[in-house]
N, C-alpha and C positions, 0 to 999 in steps of 0.2 A: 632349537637344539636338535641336534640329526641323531637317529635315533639306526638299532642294528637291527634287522630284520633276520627271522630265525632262519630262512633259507639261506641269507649272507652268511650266517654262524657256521648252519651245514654243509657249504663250500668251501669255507677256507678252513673248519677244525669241525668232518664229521661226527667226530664223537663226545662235543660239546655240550650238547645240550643233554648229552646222556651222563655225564660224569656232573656238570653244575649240581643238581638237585643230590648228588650222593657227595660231595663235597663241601656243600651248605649242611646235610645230617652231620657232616663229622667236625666241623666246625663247632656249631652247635653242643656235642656231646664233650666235645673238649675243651670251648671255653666260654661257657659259662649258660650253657641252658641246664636246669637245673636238672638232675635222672637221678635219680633214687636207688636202680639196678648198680650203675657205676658208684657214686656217693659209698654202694654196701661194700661194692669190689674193693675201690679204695680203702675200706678201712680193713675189708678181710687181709688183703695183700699188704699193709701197715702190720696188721698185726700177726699175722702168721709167714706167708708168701716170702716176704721180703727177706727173710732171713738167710734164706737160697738164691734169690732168683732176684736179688740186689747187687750179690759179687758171683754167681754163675758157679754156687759150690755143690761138689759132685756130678758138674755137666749142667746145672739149669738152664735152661734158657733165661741169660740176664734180660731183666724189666726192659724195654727201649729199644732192646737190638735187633735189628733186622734180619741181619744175618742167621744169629741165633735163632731167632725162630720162624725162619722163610721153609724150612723142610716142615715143621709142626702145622704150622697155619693152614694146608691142604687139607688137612687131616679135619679139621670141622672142629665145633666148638660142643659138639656130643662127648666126641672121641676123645678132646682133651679136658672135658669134663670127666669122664669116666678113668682117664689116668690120675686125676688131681686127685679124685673120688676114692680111687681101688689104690694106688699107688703104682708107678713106672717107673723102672729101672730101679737107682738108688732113693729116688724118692717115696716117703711111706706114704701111705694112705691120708689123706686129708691134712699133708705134709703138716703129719706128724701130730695136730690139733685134733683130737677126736671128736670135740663138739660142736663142728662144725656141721652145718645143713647143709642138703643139696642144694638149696639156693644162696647161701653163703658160697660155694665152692663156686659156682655157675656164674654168682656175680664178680668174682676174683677170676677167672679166666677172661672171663667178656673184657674186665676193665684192663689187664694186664697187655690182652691181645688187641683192643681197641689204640694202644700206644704205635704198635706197629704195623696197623693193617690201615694205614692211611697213604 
């Protein structure tokens, strides 16, 4: 069996070997290594999140789309914890659930933003 040598890799797709291993994490996170951080996102964004940001009301950025949130996703996963957290724009504060924990909000952005940051 002939096998690829990593300098063959690095000559014909230099930035191979640098995307596989971040392409195998997102694999992983998404279909079926088991995370706990996302497992809590999903359920926060079931039960709270979804209710905006499933039909994109009053401006959300919809679940999945790129588009929609390719201007937010620079912005870091602080930042838009801190808008989930405090509230932005038309969305209230811990959209709208007030018993929510920072790490319930923290785990609903990761897992919302992990849909579209692949």
């Amino acid at each position: 069996m002939a096998t690829i040598s990593q300098e063959h890799l690095r000559k014909k797709n230099p930035g191979i070997l640098l995307k596989t291993p971040m392409l195998i994490v997102v694999f992983l996170i998404l279909f079926g290594c088991s995370n706990p951080e996302m497992e809590l996102g999903e359920q926060v964004f079931k039960g709270t999140c979804k209710a905006c940001h499933a039909g994109g009301l009053n401006g959300a950025p919809i679940y999945g789309n790129k588009r929609m949130w390719a201007k937010r996703l620079p912005q870091g996963i602080p930042v838009l914890v801190e808008h989930a957290s405090s509230g932005y724009g038309l969305m209230p504060a811990k959209g709208g659930n007030t018993n929510l924990t920072e790490q319930e909000i923290t785990a609903a952005v990761k897992f919302m933003v992990s849909k579209v940051a692949e």
